[in-house]
N, CA, C and O atoms as CSV, one atom per row, in Angstrom:
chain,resi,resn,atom,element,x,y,z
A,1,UNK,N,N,-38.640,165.811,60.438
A,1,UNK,CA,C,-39.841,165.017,60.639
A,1,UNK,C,C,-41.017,165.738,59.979
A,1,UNK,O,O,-41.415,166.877,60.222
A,2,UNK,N,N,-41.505,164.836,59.082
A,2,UNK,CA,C,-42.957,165.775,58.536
A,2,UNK,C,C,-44.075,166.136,59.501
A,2,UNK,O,O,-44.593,165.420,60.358
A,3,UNK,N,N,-44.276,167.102,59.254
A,3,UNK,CA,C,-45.960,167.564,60.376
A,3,UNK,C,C,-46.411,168.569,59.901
A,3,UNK,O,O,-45.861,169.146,58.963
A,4,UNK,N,N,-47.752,169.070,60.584
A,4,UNK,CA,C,-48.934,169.778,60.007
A,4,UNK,C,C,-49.155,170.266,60.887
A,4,UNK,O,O,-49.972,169.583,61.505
A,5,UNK,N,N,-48.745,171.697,61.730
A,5,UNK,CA,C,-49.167,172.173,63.222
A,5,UNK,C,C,-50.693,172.883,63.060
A,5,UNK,O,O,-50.678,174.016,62.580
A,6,UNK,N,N,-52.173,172.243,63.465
A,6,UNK,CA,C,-53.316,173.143,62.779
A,6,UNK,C,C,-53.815,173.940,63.988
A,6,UNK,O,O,-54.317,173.201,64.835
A,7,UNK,N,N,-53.819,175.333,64.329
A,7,UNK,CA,C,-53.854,176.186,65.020
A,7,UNK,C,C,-55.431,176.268,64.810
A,7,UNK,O,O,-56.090,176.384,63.776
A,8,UNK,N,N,-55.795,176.173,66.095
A,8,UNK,CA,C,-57.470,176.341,67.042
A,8,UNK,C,C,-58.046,175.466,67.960
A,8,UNK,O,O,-57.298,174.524,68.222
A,9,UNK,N,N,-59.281,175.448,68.628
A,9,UNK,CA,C,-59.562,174.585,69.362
A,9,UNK,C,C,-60.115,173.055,68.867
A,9,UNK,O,O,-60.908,172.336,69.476
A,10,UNK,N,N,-59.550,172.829,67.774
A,10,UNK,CA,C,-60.428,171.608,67.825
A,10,UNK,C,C,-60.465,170.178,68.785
A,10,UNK,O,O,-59.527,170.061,69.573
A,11,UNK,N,N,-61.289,169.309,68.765
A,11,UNK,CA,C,-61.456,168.541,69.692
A,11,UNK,C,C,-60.897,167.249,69.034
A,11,UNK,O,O,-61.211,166.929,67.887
A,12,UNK,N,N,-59.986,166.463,69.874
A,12,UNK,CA,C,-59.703,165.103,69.374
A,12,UNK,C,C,-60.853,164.371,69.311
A,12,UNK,O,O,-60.968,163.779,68.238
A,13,UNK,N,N,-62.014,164.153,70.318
A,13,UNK,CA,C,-62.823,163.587,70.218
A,13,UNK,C,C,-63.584,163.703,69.044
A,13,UNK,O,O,-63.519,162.635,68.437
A,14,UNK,N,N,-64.009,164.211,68.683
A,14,UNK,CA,C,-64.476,164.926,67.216
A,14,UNK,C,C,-63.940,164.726,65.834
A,14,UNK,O,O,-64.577,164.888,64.792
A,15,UNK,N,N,-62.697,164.356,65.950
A,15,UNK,CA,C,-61.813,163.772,64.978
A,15,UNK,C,C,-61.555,162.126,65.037
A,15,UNK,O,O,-61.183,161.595,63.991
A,16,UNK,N,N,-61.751,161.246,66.302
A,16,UNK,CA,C,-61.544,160.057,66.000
A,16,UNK,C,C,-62.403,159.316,64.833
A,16,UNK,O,O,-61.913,158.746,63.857
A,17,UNK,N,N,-63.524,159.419,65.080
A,17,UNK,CA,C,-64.855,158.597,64.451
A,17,UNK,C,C,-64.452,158.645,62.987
A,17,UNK,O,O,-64.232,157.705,62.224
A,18,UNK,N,N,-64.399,160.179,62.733
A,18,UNK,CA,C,-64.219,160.147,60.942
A,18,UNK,C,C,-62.627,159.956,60.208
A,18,UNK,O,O,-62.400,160.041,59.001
A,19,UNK,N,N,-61.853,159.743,61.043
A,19,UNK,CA,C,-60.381,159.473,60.477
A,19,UNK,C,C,-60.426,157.870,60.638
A,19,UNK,O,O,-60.084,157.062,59.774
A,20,UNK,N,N,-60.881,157.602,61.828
A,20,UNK,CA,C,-60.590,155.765,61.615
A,20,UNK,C,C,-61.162,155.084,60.234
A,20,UNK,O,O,-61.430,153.884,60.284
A,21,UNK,N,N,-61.300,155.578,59.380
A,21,UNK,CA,C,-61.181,154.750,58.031
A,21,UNK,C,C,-61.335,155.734,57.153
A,21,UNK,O,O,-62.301,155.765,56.390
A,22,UNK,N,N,-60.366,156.672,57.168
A,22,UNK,CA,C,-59.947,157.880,55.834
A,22,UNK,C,C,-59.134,156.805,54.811
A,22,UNK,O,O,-58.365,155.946,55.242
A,23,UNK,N,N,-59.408,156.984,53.538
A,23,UNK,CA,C,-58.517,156.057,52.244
A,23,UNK,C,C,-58.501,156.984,51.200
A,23,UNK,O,O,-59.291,157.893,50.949
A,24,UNK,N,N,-57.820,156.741,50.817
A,24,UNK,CA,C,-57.456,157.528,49.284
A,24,UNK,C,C,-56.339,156.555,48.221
A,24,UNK,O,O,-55.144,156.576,47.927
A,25,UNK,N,N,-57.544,155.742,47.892
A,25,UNK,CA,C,-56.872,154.426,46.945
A,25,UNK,C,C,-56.453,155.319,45.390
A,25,UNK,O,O,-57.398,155.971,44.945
A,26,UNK,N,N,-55.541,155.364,44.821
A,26,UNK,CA,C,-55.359,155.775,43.539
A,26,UNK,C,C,-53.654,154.658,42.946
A,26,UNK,O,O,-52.439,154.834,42.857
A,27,UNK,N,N,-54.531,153.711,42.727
A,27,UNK,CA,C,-52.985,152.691,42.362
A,27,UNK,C,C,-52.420,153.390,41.463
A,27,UNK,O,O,-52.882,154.135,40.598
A,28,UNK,N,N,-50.861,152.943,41.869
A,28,UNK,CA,C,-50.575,151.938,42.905
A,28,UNK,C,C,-50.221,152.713,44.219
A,28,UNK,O,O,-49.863,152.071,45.207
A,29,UNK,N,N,-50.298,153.846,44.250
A,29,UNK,CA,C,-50.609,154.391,45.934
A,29,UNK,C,C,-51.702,154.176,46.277
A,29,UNK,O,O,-52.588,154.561,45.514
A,30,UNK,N,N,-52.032,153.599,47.334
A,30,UNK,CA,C,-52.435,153.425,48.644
A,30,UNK,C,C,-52.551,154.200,50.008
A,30,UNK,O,O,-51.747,153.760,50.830
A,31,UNK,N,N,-53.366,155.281,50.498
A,31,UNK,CA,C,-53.454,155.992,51.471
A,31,UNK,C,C,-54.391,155.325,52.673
A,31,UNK,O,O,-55.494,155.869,52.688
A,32,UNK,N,N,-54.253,154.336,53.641
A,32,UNK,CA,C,-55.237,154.465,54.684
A,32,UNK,C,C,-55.008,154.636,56.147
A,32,UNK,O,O,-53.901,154.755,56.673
A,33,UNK,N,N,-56.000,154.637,56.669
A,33,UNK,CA,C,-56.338,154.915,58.017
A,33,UNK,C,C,-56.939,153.721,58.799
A,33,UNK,O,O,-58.135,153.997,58.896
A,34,UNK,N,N,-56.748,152.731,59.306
A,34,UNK,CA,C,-57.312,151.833,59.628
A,34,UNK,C,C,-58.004,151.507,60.964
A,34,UNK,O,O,-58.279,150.369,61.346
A,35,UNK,N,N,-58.251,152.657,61.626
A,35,UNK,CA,C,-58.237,152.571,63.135
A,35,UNK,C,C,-57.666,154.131,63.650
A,35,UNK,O,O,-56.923,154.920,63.067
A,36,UNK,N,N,-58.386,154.224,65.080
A,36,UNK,CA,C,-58.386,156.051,65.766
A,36,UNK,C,C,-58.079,155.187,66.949
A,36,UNK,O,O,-58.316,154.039,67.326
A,37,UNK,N,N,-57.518,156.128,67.316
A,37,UNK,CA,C,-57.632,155.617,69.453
A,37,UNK,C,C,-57.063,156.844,69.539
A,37,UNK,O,O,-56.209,157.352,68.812
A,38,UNK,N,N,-57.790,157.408,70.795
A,38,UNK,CA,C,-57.816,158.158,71.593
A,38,UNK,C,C,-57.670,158.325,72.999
A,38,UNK,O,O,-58.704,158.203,73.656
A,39,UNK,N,N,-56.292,158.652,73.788
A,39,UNK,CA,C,-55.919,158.482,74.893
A,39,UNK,C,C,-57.229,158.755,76.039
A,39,UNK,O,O,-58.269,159.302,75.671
A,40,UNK,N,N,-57.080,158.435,77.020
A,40,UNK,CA,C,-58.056,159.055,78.372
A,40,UNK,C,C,-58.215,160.726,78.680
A,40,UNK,O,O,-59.144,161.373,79.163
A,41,UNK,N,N,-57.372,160.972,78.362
A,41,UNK,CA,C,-56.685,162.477,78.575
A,41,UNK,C,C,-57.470,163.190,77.664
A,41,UNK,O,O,-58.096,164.191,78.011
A,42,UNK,N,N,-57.491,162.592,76.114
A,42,UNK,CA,C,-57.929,163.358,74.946
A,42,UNK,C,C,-56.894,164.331,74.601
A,42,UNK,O,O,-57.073,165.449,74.118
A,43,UNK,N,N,-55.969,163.859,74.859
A,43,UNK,CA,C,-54.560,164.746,74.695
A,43,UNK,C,C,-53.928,164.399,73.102
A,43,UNK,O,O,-53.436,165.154,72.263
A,44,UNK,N,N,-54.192,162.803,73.089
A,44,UNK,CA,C,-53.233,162.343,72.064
A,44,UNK,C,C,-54.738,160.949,71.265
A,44,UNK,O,O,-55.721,160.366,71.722
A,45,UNK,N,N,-53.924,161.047,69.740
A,45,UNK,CA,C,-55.260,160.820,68.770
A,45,UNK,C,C,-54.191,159.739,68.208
A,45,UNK,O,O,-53.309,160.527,67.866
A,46,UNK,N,N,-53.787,158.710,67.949
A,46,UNK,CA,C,-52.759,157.646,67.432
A,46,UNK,C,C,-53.773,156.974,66.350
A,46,UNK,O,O,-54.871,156.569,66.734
A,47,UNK,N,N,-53.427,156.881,65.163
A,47,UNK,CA,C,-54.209,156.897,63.843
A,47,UNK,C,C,-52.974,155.846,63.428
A,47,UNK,O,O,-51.753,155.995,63.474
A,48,UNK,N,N,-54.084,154.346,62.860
A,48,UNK,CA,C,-53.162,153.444,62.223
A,48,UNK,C,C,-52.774,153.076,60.949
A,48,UNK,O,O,-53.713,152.575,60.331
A,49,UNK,N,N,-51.767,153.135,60.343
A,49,UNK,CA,C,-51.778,153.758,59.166
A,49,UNK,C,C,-50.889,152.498,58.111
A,49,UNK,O,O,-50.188,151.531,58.410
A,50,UNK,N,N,-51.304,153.046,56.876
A,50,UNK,CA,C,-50.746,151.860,56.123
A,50,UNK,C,C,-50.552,152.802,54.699
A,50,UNK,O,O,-51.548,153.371,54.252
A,51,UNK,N,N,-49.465,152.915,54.133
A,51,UNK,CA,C,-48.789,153.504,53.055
A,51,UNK,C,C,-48.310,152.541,51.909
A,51,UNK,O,O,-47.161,152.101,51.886
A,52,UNK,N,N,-49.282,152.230,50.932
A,52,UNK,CA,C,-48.725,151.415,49.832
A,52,UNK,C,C,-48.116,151.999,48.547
A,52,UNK,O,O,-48.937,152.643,47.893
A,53,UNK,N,N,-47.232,151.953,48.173
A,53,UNK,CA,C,-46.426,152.842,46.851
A,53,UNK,C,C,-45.715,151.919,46.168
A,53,UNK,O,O,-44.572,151.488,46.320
A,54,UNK,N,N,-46.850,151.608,45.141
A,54,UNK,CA,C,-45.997,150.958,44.352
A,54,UNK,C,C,-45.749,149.226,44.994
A,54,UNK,O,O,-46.723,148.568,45.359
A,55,UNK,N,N,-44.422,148.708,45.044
A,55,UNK,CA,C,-44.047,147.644,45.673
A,55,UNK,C,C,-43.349,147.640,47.194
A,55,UNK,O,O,-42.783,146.655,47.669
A,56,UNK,N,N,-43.511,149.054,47.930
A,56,UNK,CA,C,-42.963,149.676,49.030
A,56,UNK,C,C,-44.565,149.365,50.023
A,56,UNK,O,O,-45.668,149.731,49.619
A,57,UNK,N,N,-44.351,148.699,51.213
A,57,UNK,CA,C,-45.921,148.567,51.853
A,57,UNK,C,C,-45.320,149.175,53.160
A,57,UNK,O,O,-44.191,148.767,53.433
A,58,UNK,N,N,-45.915,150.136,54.065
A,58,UNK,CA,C,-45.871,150.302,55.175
A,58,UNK,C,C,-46.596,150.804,56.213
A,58,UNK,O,O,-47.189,151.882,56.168
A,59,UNK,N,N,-46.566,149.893,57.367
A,59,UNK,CA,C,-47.433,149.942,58.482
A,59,UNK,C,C,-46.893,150.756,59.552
A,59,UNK,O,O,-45.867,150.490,60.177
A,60,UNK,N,N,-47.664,151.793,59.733
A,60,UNK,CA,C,-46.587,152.586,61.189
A,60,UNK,C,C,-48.223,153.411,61.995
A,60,UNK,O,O,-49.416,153.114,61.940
A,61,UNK,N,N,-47.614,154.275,62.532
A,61,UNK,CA,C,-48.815,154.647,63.474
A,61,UNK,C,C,-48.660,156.476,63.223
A,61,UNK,O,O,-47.526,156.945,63.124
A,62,UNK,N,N,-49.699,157.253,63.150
A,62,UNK,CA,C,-49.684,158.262,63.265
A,62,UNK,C,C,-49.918,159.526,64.540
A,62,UNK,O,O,-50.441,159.042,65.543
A,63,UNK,N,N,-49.689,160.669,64.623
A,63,UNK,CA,C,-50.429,160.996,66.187
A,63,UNK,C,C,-50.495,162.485,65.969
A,63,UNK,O,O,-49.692,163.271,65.467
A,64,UNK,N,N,-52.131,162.693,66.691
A,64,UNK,CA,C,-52.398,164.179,66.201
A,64,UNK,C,C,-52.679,164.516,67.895
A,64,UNK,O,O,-53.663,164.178,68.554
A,65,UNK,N,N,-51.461,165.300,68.352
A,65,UNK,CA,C,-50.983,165.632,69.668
A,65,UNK,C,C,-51.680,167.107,69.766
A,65,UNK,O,O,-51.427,168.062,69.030
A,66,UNK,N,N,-52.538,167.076,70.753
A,66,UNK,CA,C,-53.234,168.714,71.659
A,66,UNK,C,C,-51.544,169.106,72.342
A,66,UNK,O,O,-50.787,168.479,73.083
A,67,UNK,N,N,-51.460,170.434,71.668
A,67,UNK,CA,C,-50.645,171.551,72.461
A,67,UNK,C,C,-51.256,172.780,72.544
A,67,UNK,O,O,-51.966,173.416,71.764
A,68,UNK,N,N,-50.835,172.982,73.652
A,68,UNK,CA,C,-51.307,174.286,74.130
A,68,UNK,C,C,-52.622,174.834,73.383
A,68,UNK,O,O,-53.649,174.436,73.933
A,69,UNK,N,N,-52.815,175.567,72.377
A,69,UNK,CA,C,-53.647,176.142,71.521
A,69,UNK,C,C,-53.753,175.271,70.372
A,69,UNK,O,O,-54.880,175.352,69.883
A,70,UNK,N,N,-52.939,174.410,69.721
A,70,UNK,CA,C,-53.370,173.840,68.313
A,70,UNK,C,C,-52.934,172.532,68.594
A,70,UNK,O,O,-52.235,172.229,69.560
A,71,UNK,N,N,-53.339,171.796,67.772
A,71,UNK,CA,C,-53.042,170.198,67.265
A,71,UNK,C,C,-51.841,169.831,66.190
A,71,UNK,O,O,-51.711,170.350,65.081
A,72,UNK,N,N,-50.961,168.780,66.792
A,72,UNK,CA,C,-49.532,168.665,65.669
A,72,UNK,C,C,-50.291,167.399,65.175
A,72,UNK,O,O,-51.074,166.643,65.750
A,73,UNK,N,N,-49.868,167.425,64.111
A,73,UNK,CA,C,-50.018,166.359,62.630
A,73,UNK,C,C,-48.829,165.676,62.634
A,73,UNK,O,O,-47.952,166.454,62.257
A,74,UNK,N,N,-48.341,164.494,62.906
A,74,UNK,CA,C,-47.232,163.551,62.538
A,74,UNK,C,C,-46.666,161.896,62.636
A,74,UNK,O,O,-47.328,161.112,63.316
A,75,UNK,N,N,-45.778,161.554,62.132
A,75,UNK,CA,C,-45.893,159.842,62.811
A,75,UNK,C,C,-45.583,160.297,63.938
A,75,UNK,O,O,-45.395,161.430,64.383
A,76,UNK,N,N,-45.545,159.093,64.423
A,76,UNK,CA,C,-45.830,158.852,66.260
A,76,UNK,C,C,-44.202,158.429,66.678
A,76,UNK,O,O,-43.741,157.357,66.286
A,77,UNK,N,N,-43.648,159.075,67.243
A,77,UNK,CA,C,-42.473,158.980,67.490
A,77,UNK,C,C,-41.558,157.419,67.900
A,77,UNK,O,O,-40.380,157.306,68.240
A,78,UNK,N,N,-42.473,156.489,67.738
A,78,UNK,CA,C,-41.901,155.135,68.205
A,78,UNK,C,C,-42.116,154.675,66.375
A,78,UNK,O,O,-41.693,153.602,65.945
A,79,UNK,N,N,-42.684,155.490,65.675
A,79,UNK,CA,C,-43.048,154.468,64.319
A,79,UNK,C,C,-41.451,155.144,63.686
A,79,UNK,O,O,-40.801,156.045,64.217
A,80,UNK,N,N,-41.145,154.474,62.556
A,80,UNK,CA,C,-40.407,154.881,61.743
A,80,UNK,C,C,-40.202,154.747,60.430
A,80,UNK,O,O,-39.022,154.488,60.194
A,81,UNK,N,N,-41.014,154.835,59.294
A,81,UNK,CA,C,-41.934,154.609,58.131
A,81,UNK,C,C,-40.598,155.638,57.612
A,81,UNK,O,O,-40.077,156.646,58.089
A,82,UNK,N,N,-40.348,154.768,56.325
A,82,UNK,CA,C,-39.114,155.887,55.385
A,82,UNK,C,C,-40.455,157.297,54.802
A,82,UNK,O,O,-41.674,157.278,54.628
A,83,UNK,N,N,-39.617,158.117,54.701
A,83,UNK,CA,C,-40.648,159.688,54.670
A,83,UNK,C,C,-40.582,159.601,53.448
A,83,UNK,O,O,-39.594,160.121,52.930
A,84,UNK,N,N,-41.532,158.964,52.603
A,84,UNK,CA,C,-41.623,158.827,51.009
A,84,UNK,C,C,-43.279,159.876,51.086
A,84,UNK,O,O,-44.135,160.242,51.892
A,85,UNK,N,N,-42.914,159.974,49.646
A,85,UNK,CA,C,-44.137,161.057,48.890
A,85,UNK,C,C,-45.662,160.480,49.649
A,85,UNK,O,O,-46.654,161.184,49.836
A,86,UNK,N,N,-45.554,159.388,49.916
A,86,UNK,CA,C,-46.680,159.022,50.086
A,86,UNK,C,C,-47.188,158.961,51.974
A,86,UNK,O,O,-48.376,159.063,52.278
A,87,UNK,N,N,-46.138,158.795,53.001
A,87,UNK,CA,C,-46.500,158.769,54.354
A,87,UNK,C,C,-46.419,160.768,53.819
A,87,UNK,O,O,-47.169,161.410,54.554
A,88,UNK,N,N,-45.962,161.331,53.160
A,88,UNK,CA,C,-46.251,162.524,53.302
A,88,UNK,C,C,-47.483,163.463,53.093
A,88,UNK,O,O,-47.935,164.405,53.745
A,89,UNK,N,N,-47.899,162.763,51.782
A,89,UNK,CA,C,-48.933,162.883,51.606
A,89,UNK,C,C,-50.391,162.610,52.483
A,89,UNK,O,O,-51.323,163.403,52.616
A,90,UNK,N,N,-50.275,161.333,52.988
A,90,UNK,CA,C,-51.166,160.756,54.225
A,90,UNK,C,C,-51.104,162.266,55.458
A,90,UNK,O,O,-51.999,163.076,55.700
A,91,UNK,N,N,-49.901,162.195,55.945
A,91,UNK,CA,C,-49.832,163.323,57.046
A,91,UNK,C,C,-50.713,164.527,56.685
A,91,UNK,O,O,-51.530,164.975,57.489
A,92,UNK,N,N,-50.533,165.032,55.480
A,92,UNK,CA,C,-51.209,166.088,55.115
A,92,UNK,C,C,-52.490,165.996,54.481
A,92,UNK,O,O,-53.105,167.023,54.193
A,93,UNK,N,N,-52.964,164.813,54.231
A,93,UNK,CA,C,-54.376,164.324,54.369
A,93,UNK,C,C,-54.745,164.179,55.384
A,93,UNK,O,O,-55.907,164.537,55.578
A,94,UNK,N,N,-54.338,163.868,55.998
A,94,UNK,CA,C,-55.296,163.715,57.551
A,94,UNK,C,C,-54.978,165.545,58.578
A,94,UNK,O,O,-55.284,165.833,59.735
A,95,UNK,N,N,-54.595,166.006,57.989
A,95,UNK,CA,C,-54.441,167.575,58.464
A,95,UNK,C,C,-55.951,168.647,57.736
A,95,UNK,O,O,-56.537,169.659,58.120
A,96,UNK,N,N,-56.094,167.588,56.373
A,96,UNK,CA,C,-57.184,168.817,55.666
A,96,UNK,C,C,-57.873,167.896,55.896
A,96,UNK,O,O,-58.742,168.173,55.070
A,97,UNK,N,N,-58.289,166.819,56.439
A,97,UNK,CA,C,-59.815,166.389,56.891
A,97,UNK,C,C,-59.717,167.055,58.459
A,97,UNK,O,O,-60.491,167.989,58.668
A,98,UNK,N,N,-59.288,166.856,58.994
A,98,UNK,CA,C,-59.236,167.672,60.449
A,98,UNK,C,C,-59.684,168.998,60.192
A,98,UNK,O,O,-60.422,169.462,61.061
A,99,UNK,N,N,-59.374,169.863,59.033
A,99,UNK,CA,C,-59.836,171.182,59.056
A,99,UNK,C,C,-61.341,171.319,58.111
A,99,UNK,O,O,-62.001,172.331,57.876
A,100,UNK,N,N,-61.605,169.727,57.641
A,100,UNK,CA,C,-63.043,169.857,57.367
A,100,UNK,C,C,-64.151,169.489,58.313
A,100,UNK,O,O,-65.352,169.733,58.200
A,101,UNK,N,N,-63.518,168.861,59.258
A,101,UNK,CA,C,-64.166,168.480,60.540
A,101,UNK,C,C,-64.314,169.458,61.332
A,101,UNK,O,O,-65.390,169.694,61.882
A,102,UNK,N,N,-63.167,170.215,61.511
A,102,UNK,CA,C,-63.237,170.981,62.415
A,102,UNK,C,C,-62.617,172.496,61.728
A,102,UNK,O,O,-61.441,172.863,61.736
A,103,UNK,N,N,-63.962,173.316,61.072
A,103,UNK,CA,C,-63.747,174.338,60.394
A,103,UNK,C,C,-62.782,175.384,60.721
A,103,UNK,O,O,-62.261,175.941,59.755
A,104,UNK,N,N,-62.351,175.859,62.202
A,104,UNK,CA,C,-61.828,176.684,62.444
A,104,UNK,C,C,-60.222,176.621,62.705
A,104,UNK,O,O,-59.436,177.494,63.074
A,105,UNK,N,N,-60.042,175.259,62.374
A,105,UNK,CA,C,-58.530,174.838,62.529
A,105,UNK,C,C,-58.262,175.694,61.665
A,105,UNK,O,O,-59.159,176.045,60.900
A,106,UNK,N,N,-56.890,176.281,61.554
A,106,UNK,CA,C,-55.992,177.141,60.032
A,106,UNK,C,C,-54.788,175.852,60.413
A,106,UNK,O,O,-54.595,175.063,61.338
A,107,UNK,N,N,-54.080,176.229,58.953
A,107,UNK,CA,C,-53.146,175.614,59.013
A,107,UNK,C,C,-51.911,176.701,59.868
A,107,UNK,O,O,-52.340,177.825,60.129
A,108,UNK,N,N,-50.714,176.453,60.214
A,108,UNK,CA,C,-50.093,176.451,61.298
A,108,UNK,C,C,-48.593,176.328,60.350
A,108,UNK,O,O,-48.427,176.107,59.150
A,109,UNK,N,N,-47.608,176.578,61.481
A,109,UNK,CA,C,-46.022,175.718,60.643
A,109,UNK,C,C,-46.010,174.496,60.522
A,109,UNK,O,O,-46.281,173.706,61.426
A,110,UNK,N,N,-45.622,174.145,59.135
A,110,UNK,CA,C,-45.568,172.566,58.797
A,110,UNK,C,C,-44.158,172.941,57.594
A,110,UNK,O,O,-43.811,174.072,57.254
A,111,UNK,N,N,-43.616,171.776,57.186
A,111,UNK,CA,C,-42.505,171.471,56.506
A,111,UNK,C,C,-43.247,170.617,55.173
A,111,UNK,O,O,-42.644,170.049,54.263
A,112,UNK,N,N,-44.736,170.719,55.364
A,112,UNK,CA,C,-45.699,169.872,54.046
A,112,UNK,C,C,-46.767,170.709,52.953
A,112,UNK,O,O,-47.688,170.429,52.186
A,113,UNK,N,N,-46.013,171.906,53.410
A,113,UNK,CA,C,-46.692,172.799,52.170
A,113,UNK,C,C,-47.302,172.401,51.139
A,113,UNK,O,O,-48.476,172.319,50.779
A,114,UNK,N,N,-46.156,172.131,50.663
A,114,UNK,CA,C,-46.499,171.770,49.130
A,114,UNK,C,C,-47.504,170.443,49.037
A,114,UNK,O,O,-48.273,170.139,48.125
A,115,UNK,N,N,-47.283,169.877,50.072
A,115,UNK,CA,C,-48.801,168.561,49.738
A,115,UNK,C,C,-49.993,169.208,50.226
A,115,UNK,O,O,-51.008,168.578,49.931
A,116,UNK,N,N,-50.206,170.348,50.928
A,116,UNK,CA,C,-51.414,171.018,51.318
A,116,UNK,C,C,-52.165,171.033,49.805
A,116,UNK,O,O,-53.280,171.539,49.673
């Protein structure tokens, strides 16, 4: 499963406002963000997402989960979006706006290096 574990305190709250409409149009990929919600808890950040590549379109949901000390980067375990270059890319876009939002995040173990 792709993810982005970003180690520090950042705040979900702090991250909804500016991810609910992150894009990165470069046809024929398609990167957006269409929507933030944020549980009661502030535990869990579910980011709605839409991956266009080419003639491949897909709608799934993302979720940037508070553990313990850091925040995980990944789809949302009920979505199931084929793991193409491009939901990969998204994951790890929305990991380096989180660490421009929230300066003190580092990046963490992830399996998305190479799209960092």
């Amino acid at each position: 499963m792709p993810h982005v574990q970003l180690n520090g305190p950042g705040e979900l709250r702090s991250l909804r406002e500016p991810l609910s409409t992150l894009l990165l149009s470069a046809p024929p990929r398609i990167l957006k963000i269409q929507g933030a919600y944020l549980d009661g808890a502030e535990q869990h950040l579910i980011l709605e997402a839409v991956v266009v590549e080419e003639y491949l379109r897909q709608n799934f949901f993302l979720l940037i989960r508070r553990d313990t000390d850091d925040l995980i980067v990944r789809c949302h375990p009920f979505s199931t979006p084929q793991k193409t270059d491009g939901v990969k890319q998204l994951i790890a876009l929305v990991a380096q706006r989180c660490r421009e939002i929230c300066p003190e995040l580092q990046i963490g173990n992830t399996n998305l290096r190479s799209y960092l």
